[in-house]
C-alpha positions in Angstrom: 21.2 -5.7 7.4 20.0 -6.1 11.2 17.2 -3.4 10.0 15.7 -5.8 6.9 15.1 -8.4 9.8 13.0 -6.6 12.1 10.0 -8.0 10.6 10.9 -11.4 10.9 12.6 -11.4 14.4 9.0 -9.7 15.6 6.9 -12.5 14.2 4.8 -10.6 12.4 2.9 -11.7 9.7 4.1 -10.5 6.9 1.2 -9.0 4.2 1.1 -8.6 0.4 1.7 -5.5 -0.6 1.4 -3.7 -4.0 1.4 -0.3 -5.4 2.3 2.1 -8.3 4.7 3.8 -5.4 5.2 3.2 -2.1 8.3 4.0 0.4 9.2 1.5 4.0 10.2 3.2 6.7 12.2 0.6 8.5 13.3 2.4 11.8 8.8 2.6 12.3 7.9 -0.3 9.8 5.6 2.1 7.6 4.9 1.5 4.5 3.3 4.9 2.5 1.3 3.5 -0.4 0.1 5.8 -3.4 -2.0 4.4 -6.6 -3.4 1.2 -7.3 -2.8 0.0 -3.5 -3.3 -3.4 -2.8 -3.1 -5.5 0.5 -3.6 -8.3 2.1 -3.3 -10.6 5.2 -4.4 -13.0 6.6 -7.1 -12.7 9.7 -8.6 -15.6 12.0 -9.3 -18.3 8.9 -9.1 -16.2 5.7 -7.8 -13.3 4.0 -8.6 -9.6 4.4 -7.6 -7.7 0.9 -8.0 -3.6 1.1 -7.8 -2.1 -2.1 -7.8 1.9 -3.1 -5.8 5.1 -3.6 -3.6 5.8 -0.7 -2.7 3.9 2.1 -0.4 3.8 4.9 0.7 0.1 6.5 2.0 0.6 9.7 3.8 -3.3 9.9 4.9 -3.4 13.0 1.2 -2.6 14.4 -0.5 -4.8 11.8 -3.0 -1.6 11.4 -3.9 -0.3 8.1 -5.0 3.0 7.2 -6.6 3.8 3.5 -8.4 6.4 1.9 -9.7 7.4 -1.6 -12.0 4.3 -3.4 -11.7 1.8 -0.9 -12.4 -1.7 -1.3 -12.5 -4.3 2.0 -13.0 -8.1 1.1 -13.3 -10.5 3.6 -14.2 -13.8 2.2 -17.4 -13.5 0.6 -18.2 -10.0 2.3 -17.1 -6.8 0.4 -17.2 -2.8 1.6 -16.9 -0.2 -0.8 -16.5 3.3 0.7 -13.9 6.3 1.5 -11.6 5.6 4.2 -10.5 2.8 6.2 -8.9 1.4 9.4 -7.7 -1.5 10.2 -6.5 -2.9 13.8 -5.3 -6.5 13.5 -4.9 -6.1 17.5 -8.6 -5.8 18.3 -9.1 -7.7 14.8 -11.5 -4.5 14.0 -11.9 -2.3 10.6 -13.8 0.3 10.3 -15.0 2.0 7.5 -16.4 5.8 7.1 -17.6 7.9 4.0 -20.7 6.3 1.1 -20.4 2.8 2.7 -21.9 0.0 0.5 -21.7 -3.3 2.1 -22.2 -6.4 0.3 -23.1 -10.3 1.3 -25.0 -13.1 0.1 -27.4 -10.9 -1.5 -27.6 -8.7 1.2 -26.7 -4.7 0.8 -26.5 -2.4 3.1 -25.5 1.0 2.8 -24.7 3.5 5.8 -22.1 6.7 7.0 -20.2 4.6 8.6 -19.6 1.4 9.8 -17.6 -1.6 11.3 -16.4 -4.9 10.9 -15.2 -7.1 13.9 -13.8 -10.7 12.1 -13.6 -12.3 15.8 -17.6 -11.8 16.3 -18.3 -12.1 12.4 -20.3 -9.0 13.0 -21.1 -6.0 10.8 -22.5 -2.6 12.6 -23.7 0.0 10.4 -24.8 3.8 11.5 -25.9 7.2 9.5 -28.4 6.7 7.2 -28.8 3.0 7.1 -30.3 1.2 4.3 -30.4 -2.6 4.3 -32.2 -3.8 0.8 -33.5 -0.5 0.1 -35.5 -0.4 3.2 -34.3 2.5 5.8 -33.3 2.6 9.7 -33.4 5.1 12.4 -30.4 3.6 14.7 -27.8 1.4 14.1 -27.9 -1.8 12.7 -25.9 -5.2 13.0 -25.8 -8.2 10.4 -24.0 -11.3 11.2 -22.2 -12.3 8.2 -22.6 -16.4 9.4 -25.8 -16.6 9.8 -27.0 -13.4 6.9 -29.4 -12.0 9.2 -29.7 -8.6 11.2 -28.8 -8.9 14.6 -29.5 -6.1 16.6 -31.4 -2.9 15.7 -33.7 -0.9 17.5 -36.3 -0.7 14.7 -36.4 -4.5 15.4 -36.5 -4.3 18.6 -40.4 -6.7 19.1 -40.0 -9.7 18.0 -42.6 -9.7 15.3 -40.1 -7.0 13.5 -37.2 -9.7 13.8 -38.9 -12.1 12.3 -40.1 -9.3 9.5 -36.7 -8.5 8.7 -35.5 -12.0 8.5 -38.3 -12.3 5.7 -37.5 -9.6 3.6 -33.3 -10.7 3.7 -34.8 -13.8 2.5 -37.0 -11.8 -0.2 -34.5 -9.8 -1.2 -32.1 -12.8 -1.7 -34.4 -14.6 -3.8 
């Protein structure tokens, strides 16, 4: 009995959690999730929903590990890709394998990348694509103000302002 109130007596918050199988570990607050996994808690002022094959939900961390057709939402803001892994702690999830990154008309598609939902910013590297148009180093989009942030192929300020124009083109 002591064992089904370890969640609560920690404080945690407690997620949504849905699959075809799954087993809790109570002694390390794991969850192992297998087929149609679905999750969800919330993070700073709205909800962060993980969908996919496999995941692991380690509770007592708030961290969240997936793999196998991944899906991250956050708000309006969605990833698509292989793997994922989320730390609640450093409110941080980071996102590897054919990432496709959608927002506001806005897609980018990269190796790997990041989202941080203290900053609100999005860091993509490998192969980065935003709208179609490619990038050498890594790039940053700040999902308030749906613009590119940093990126060293915008480094003068005449490329910031080009960039700007063509999220604004390619959102029309």
């Amino acid at each position: 009995m002591i064992l089904m109130l370890l969640p609560s007596l920690c404080g945690a918050v407690e997620p949504t959690i849905t699959s075809d199988k799954r087993t809790f570990n109570p002694l390390t607050g794991v969850y192992d999730l297998q087929g149609h996994v679905f999750v969800q808690f919330p993070a700073h002022d709205t909800m962060l929903t993980i969908t996919g094959d496999t995941t692991k939900v380690h509770f007592y961390k708030m961290e969240v590990h997936g793999q196998g057709n991944i899906t991250l939402s956050f708000g309006e803001m969605r990833f698509k890709c292989d793997k994922v892994d989320v730390y609640h702690k450093d409110r941080t999830a980071y996102v590897e394998g054919k990432c496709n990154f959608k927002d506001a008309g806005t897609v980018i598609t990269a190796d790997k990348g990041s989202y941080c939902w203290q900053t609100k910013l999005a860091s993509f590297q490998g192969n980065v694509k935003v709208n179609g148009k490619a990038y050498q180093d890594e790039v940053v989009y700040n999902v308030m103000t749906k613009q590119l942030v940093d990126t060293k192929a915008a480094s003068t300020e005449n490329n910031k302002e080009q960039n700007k124009a063509d999220l604004q083109e390619n959102n029309n």
